[in-house]
C-alpha positions as CSV (number, residue, x, y, z in Angstrom):
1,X,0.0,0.0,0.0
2,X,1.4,3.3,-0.5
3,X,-0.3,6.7,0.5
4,X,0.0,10.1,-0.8
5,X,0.7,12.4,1.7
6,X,-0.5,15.9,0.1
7,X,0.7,18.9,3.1
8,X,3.7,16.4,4.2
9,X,5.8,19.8,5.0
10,X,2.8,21.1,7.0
11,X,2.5,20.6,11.2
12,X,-0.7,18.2,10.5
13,X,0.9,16.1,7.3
14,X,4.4,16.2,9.0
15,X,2.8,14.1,11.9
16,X,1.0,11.9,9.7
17,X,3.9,10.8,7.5
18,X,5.8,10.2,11.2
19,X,2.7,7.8,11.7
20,X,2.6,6.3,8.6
21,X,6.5,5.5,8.2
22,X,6.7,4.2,12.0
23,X,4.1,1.8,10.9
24,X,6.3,0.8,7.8
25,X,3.9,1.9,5.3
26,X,4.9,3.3,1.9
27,X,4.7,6.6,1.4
28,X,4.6,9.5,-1.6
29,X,5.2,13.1,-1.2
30,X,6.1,16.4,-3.1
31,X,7.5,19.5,-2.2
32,X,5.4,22.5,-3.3
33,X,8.1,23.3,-5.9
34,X,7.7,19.9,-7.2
35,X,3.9,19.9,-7.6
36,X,1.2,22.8,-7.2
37,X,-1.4,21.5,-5.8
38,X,-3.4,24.6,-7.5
39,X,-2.4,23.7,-11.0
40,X,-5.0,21.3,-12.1
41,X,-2.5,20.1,-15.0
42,X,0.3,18.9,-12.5
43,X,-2.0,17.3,-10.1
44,X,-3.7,15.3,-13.0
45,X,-0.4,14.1,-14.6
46,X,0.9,13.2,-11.1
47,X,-1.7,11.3,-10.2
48,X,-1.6,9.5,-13.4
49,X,1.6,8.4,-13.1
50,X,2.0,7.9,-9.5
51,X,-2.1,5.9,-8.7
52,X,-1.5,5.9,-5.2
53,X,-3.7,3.5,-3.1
54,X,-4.6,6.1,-0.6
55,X,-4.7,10.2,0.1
56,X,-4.1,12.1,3.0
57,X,-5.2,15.6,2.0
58,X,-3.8,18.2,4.8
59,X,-2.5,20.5,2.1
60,X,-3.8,24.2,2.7
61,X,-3.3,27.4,3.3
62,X,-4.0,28.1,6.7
63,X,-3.4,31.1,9.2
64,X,-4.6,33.0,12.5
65,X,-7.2,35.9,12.5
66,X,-4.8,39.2,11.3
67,X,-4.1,36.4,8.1
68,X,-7.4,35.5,7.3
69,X,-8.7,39.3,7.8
70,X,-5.5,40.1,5.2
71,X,-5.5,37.7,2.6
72,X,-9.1,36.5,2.4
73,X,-9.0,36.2,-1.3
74,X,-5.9,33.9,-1.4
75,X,-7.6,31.7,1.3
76,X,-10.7,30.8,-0.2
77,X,-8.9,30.8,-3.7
78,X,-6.3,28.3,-3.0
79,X,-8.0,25.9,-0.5
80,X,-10.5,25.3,-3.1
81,X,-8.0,24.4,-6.2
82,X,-6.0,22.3,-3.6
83,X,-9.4,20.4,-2.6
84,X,-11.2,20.2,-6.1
85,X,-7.7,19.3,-7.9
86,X,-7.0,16.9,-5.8
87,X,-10.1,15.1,-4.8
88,X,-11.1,14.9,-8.3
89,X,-7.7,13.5,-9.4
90,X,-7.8,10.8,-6.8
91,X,-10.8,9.5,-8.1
92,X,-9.7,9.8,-11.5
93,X,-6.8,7.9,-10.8
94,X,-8.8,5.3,-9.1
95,X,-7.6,6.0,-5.7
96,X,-9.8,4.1,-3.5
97,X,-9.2,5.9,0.3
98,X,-9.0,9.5,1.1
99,X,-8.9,11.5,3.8
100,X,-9.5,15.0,4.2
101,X,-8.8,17.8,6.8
102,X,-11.1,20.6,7.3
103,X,-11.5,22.7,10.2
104,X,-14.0,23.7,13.2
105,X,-14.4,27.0,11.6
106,X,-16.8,25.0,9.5
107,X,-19.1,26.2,12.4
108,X,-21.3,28.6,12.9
109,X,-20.2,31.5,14.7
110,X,-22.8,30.9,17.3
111,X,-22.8,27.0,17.2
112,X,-24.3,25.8,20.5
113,X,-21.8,24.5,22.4
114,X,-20.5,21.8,22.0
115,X,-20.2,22.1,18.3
116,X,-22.0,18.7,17.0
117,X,-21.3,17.6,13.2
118,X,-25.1,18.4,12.4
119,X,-24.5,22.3,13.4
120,X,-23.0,22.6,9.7
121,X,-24.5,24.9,7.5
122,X,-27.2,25.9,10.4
123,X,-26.1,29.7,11.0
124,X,-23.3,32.0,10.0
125,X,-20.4,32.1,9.8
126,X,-17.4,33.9,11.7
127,X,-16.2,36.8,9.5
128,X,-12.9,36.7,10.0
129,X,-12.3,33.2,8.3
130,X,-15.3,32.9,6.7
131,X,-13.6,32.5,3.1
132,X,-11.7,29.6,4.8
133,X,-14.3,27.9,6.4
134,X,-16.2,28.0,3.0
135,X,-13.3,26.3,1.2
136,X,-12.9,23.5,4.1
137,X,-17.2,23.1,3.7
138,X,-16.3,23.1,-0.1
139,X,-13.9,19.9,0.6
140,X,-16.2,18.3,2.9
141,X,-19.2,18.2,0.4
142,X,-16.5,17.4,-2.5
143,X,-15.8,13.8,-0.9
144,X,-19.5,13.5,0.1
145,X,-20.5,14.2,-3.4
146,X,-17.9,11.7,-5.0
147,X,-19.0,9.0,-2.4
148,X,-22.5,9.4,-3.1
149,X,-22.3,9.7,-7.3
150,X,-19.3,7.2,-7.6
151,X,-19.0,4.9,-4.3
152,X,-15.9,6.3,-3.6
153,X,-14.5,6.1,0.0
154,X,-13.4,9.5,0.8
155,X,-13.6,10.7,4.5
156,X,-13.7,13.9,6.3
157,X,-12.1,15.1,9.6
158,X,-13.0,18.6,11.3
159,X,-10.0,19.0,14.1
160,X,-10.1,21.6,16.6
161,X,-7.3,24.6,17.0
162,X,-3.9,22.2,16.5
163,X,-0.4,22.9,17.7
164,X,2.8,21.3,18.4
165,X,6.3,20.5,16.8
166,X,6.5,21.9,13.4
167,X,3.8,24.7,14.2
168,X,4.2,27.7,12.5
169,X,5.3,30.6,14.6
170,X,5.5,33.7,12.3
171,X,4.7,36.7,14.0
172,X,2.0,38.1,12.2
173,X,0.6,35.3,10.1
174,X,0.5,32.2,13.0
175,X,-2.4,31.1,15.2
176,X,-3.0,32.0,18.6
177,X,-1.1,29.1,20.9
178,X,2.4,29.5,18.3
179,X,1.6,33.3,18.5
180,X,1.8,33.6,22.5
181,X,5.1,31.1,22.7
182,X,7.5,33.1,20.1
183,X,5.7,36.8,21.9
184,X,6.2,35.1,25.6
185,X,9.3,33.8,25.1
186,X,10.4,37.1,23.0
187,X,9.6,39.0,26.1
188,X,11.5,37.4,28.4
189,X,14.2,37.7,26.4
190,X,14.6,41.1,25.9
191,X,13.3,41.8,29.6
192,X,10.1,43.1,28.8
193,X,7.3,44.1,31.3
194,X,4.4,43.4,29.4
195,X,2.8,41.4,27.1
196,X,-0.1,42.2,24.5
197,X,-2.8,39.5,23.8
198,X,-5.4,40.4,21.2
199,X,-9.0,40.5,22.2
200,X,-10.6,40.3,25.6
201,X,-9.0,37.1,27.0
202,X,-12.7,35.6,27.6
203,X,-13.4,33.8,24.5
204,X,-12.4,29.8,24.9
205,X,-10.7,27.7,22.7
206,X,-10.3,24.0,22.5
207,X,-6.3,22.6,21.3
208,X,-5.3,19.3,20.2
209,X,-1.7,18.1,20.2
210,X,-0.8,17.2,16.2
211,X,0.2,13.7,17.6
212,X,-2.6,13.4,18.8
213,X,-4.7,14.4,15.7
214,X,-2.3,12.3,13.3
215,X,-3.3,9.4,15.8
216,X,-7.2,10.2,15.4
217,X,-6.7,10.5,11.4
218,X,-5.0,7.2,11.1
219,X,-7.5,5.7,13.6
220,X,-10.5,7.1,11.0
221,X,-8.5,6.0,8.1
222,X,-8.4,2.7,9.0
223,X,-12.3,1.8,9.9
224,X,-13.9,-0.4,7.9
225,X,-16.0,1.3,5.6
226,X,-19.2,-0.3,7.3
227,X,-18.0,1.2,11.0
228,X,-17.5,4.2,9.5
229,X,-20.7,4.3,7.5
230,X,-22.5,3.5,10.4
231,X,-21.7,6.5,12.8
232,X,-21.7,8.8,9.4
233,X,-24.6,9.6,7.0
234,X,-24.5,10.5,3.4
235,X,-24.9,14.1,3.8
236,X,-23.1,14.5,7.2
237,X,-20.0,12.1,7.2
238,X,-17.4,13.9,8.5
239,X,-15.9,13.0,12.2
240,X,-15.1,15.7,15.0
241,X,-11.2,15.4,16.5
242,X,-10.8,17.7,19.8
243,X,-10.4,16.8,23.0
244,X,-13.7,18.1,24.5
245,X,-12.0,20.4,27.0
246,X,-11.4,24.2,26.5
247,X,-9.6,27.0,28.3
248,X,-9.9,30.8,27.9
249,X,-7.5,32.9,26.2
250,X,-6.5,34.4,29.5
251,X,-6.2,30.8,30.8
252,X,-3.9,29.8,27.9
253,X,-2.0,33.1,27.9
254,X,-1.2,32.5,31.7
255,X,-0.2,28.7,31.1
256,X,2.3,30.1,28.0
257,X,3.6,32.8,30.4
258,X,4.6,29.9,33.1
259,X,5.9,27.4,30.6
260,X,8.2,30.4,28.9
261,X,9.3,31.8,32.6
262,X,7.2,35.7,32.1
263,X,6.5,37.0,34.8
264,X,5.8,40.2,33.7
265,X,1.8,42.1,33.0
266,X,-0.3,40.3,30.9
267,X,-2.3,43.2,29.0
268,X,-5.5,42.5,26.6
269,X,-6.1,44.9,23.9
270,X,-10.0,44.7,23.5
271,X,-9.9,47.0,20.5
272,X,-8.4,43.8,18.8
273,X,-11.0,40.8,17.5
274,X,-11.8,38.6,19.7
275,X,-13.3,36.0,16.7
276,X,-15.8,33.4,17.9
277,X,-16.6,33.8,21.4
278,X,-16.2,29.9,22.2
279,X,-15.6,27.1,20.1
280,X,-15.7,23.4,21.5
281,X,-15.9,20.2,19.5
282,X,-18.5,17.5,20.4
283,X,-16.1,14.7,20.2
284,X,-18.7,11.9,21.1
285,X,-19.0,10.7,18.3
286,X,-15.2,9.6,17.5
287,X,-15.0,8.7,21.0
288,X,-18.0,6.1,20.8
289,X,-15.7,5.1,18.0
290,X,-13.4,4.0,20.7
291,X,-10.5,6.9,20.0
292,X,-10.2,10.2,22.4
293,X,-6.7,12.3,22.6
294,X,-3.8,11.6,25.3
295,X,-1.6,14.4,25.5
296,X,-2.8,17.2,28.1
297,X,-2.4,20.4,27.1
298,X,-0.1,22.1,29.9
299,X,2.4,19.1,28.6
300,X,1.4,19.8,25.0
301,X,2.6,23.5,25.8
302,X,5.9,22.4,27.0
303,X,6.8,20.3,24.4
304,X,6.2,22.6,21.6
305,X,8.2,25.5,23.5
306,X,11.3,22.7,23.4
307,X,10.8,22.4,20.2
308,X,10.8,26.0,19.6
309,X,14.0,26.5,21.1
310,X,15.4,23.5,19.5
311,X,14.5,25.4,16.2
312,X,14.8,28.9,17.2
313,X,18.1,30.0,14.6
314,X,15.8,28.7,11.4
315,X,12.5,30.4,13.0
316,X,14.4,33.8,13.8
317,X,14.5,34.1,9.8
318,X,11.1,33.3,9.9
C-alpha cells in the first residue's frame, strides 16, 4: 500500500507521515516546488503516473485571525483548487481511500456549544475566516459528493485549533497558541514588562496536540467502511477530532507565560477581535468510536516550547 501524503511539510501532514513511516507503510510526497497542488494540469499528470492506493489531503493554506482578515482572497482561492484538484484526481486515478482535513471554523459562529457535526450549515459564519471555512465546507461536500455519485470512500475530519512541533510561529501570520510562545518567550528575552494579547481574553478555545490528531486520522483512516458508514450519513460524514476540554485565552495566555518563565503584566487589547466567542468540539462521536486524545495540554505546551527552542536559529529568519 502506498499513501500520498498531500501537506507532508505542513504541522498536521508532518505528523502523519511520522505515523505512517513508524508503521512501515509506503509513502509519496512532493514539495510545493515539485507539484502545485493549485495547477490542475500537474496534479492530473501526477496522479496519473503515480495511482497511489490512498490520500491524505492536509495541504492548505491556513493562518490565524490578522491572516485570514488580510488575505481572504488567497484563502478561499487556493484551499478550493488544492481540494477540487485533488479530490477529483484521486478519483480519477482510481484511488480508493482518502482523507480530508477541514477545520471547526466550518461552524457557525454561534454554534451551540459543544459544536455537533449536524450544526454545519445551520447559521453563520465567523467573518474573520469565513472564506476559509467555506473552502474547508467546499472539501467536505466534494468527498460526500464523490461518495454518493461514484461509491468512492473518501472521508472527512473537522480538528479543533492544533499545535505542536513543526507549528508555524511567524509573528503576524500564525495562530494564537504558536503566537503567545514566540511573543512570551520574546519578552522574556529582551526583559520586557508586558505582554499584549489580542482581544478580551474571555473567549475559549479547545487545542489538540498534532500527535494526537495524526493518531485520530490514522485511527478514522483505518475503519472499515461499514463502521465508518455507520456513525456517518451520506450528507453528514465527517468525524469531530478535539479533546472536548477548552480554556480561555486568558487561561492559555497565563499557562504560555509559566511554561516560557514571564512573569511580567499580561495586558489585553480589547480593540483587537476577539473571533468566535467559544468554540468546542463535540467529540462523542469519534470517541464512541473508541478513540479520544492523550496528551494534556499544559504538557502539549511544554513540548512545543522545546521544540521552539530546539529550532529557534531557522524560525528567527522566519
Amino acid at each position: 500500500m502506498r499513501v500520498y501524503v498531500a501537506g507532508h511539510r505542513g504541522m498536521v501532514g508532518g505528523a502523519i507521515l511520522r505515523k505512517l513511516q513508524a508503521r512501515g507503510i509506503e509513502t509519496l510526497t512532493r514539495t510545493h516546488a515539485e507539484l502545485d497542488l493549485t495547477d490542475q494540469k500537474a496534479v492530473t499528470e501526477f496522479m496519473a503516473a503515480e495511482r497511489p492506493d490512498a490520500v491524505v489531503l492536509a495541504a492548505a493554506k491556513v493562518g490565524g485571525i490578522q491572516a485570514n482578515n488580510t488575505f481572504p482572497a488567497q484563502f478561499i482561492y487556493e484551499n478550493l483548487m488544492i481540494e477540487a484538484n485533488v479530490i477529483h484526481q484521486a478519483y480519477a486515478a482510481g484511488v480508493a481511500r482518502l482523507l480530508f482535513l477541514g477545520s471547526s471554523c466550518i461552524y457557525p459562529k454561534l454554534a451551540p456549544q459543544p459544536m455537533a457535526e449536524d450544526a454545519l450549515l445551520t447559521g453563520t459564519l465567523e467573518p474573520t475566516n469565513e472564506p476559509y471555512a467555506i473552502a474547508k465546507i467546499a472539501g467536505i461536500k466534494l468527498c460526500e459528493s464523490y461518495n454518493r455519485q461514484y461509491g468512492t470512500d473518501y472521508r472527512s475530519v473537522m480538528p479543533t485549533n492544533l499545535y505542536g512541533p513543526g507549528d508555524n510561529f511567524h509573528p503576524q501570520n500564525s495562530h494564537v497558541l504558536p503566537a503567545m510562545l514566540r511573543r512570551f518567550h520574546e519578552a522574556v528575552q529582551s526583559g520586557a514588562p508586558e505582554v499584549v494579547v489580542w482581544g478580551t481574553g474571555t473567549p475559549m478555545r479547545e487545542f489538540l496536540h498534532v500527535d494526537d490528531m495524526a493518531e485520530a486520522s490514522l485511527f478514522v483512516m483505518d475503519l472499515d467502511r461499514a463502521a465508518y458508514e455507520a456513525n456517518t450519513q451520506p450528507m453528514l460524514s465527517h468525524i469531530n477530532v478535539g479533546t472536548g476540554q477548552d480554556v480561555t485565552i486568558a487561561e492559555l495566555a497565563r499557562m504560555v507565560a509559566e511554561v516560557t518563565g514571564f512573569t511580567g503584566e499580561i495586558r489585553f487589547d480589547s480593540s483587537k477581535p476577539d473571533g468566535t466567542p467559544r468554540k468546542l468540539m463535540d467529540v462523542g462521536r469519534l470517541r464512541d468510536m473508541g478513540w479520544q486524545a492523550s496528551i494534556a495540554l499544559r504538557d502539549g505546551i511544554a513540548e512545543t516550547y522545546r521544540w521552539f527552542l530546539d529550532n529557534a536559529a531557522e524560525l528567527r529568519e522566519a
